[in-house]
C-alpha positions in Angstrom: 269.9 7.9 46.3 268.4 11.1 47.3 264.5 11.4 47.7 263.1 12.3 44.9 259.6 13.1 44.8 257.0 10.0 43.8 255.0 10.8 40.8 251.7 8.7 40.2 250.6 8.0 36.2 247.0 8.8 36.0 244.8 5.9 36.3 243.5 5.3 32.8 241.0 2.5 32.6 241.1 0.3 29.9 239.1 -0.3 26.9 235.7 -2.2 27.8 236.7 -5.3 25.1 232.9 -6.0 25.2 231.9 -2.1 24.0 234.8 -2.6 21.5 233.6 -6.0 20.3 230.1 -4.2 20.1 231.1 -1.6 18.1 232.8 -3.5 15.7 230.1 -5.8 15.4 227.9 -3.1 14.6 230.2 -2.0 11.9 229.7 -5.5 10.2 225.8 -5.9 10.3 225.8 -3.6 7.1 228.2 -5.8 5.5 226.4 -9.0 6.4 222.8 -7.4 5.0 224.8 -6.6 1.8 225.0 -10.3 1.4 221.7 -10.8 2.1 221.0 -8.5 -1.1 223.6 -10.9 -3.0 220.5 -13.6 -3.8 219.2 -11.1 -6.1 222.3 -10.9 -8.1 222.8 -15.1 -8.1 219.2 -15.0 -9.3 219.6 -12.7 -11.9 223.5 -14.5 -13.2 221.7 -18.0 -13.3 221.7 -19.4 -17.0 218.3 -19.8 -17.0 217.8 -15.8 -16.3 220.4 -14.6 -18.7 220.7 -17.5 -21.5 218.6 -16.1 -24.3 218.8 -19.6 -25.8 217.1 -21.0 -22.8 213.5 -21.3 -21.9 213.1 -23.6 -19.0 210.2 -22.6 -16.8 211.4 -25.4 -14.7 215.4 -24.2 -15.0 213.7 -20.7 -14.0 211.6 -21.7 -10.5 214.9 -23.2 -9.6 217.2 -20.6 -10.3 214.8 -18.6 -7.9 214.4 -21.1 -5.6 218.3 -21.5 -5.4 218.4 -17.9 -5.1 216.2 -18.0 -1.6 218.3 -20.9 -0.2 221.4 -18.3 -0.3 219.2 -15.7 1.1 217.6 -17.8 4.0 221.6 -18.9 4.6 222.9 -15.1 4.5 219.9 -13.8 7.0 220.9 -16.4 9.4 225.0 -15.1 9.4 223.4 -12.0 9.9 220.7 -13.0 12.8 223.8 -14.4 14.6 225.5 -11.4 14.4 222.9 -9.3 14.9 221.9 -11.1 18.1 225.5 -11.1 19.2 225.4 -7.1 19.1 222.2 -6.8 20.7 223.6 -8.8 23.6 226.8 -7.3 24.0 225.4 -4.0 23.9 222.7 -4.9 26.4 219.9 -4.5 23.9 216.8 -6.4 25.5 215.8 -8.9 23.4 212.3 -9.3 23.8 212.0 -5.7 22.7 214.5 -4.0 20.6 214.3 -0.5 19.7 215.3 -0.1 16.0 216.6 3.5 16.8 218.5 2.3 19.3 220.3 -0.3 17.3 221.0 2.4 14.5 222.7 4.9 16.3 224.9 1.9 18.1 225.3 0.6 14.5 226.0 4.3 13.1 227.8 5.4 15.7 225.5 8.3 16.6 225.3 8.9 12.7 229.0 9.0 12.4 228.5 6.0 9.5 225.2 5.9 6.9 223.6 2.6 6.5 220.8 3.3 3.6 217.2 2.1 4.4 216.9 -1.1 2.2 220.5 -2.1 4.5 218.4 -0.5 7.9 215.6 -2.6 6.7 217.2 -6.3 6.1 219.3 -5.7 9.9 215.9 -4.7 11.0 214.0 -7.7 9.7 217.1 -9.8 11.2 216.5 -8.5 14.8 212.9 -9.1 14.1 213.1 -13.1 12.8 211.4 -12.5 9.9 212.9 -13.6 6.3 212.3 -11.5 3.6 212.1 -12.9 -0.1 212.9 -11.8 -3.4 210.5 -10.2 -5.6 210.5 -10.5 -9.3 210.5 -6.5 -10.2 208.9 -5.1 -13.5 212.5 -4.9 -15.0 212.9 -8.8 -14.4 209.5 -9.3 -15.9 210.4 -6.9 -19.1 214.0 -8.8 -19.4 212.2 -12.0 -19.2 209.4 -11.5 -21.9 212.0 -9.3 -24.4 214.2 -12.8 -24.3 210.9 -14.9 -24.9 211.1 -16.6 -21.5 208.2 -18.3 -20.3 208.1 -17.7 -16.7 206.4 -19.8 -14.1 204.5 -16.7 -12.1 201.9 -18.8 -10.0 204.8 -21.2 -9.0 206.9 -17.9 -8.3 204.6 -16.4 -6.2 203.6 -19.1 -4.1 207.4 -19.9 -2.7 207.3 -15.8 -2.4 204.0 -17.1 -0.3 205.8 -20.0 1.7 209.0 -17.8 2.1 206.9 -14.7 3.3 206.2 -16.4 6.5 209.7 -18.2 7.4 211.2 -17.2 10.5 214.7 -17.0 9.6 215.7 -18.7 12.9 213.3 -20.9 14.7 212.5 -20.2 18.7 
């Protein structure tokens, strides 16, 4: 065999798998808040919303109530996850910096995540659960069906919910 000259590859390090499991992470948070919007839309298709032939006040408070459970159960998936990417991408937990978060989650603005979706990751990161509101469209729906609805009763879980940590410490 005659010589023949040795060529080297270039070294090409590979992927960090952490950085890459970061990423894509970060890519689901917005996914994972969309859920977290979801309660909204299970309060809103319960019978006792959308059945004009039903009045229940009772039926109501736990249509809403029911509603909360799947939104305290979605902000926890996304806690998880959302702790998971602040770890991986060596976020310091004790105090995270919301712009630093977005542009990992965005991809220095390569991807838009709208505000009510920055928010809901945001109150993730921050432990604190966020319930549903009744809006003035739910209260016009309600009265144009003849609905009685439960308001003190409606604001006081809003009250008790207000202050849950979505995770305890």
């Amino acid at each position: 065999m005659p010589n023949s000259p040795i060529v080297l590859a270039p070294i090409i390090a590979p992927p960090n798998p952490i950085s890459a499991v970061g990423s894509a992470l970060g890519k689901k948070l917005p996914a994972l808040a969309r859920q977290v919007q979801g309660s909204r839309k299970a309060f809103k298709d319960s019978p006792a919303y959308k059945d004009q032939t039903q009045n229940s006040p009772e039926d109501l408070l736990e249509a809403y109530l029911s509603s909360q459970d799947i939104k305290v159960r979605e902000y926890k998936r996304l806690k998880k996850a959302a702790d998971a990417f602040n770890i991986l991408t060596d976020g310091d937990p004790l105090s995270p910096s919301s712009e630093d978060y977005f542009r990992g989650i965005t991809q220095d603005g390569k991807y838009k995540v709208n505000n009510a979706i920055q928010k809901i990751i945001q109150n993730a990161w921050d432990n604190r659960f966020m319930p549903d509101i009744l809006t003035d469209e739910d209260f016009r729906f309600l009265r144009n069906t003849g609905k009685t609805v439960p308001i003190q009763d409606i604001e006081e879980l809003y009250r008790l919910y207000e202050s849950t940590k979505i995770k305890g410490d």
